[in-house]
C-alpha positions in Angstrom: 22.4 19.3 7.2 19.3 21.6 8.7 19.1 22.7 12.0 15.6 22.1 13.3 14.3 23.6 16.6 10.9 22.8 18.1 9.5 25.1 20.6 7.0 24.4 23.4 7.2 20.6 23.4 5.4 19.2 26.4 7.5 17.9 29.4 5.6 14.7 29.2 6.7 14.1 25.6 10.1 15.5 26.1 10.3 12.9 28.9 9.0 10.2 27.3 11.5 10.9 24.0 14.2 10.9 26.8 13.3 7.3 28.4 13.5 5.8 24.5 16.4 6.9 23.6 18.4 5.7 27.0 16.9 2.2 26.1 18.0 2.7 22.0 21.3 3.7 23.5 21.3 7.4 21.7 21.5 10.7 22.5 18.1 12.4 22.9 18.3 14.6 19.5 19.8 10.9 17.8 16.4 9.4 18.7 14.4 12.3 17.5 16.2 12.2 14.6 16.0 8.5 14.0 11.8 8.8 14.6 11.7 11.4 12.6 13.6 9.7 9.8 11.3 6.6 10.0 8.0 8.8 9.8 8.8 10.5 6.7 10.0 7.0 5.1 13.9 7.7 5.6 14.8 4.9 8.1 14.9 1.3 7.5 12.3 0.3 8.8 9.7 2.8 7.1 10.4 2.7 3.4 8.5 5.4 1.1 5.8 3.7 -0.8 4.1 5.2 -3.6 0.5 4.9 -2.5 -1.5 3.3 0.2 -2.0 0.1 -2.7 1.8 -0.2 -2.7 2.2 0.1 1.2 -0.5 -2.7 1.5 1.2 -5.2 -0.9 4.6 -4.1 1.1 3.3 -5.1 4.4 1.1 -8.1 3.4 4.2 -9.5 1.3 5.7 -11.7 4.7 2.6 -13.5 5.0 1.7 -14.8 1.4 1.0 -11.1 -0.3 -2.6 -9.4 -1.3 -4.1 -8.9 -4.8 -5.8 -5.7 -4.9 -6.0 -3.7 -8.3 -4.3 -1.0 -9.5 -4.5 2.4 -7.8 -6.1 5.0 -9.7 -4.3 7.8 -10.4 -6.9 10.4 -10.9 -9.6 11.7 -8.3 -12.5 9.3 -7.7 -15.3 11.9 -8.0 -15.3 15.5 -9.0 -15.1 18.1 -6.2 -17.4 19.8 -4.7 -18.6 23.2 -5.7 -20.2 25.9 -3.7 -21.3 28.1 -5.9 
């Protein structure tokens, strides 16, 4: 496991990140584990999806699904140059 420190966060934030982890029942660094877990697709509840296509099918699959195409997998233009 890492230890992760974050300086300098806000009082309001630290606060607020207090008040949700009384109501989830967890300590505060549990809860800031737990949020950060979901954000970077480790929790339940925020699986890691391939690309936004495959997030879109994932979320519209309760309700009857979406058909979009295929995702691209190559750049849609060239890139700028500045020369």
């Amino acid at each position: 496991m890492t230890t992760l420190t974050i300086p300098d966060v806000d009082d309001d934030v630290a606060r607020r990140l207090h008040t949700r982890a009384v109501v989830h029942g967890r300590s505060l660094e549990a809860e800031a584990r737990a949020i950060l877990a979901d954000a970077v697709g480790g929790g339940a509840s925020n699986p890691v999806y391939g690309n936004i296509a495959d997030a879109i099918r994932a979320i519209m699959l309760p309700i009857g699904g979406v058909d979009l195409p295929a995702f691209p997998d190559e750049p849609a233009s060239d890139p700028l140059r500045f020369d």
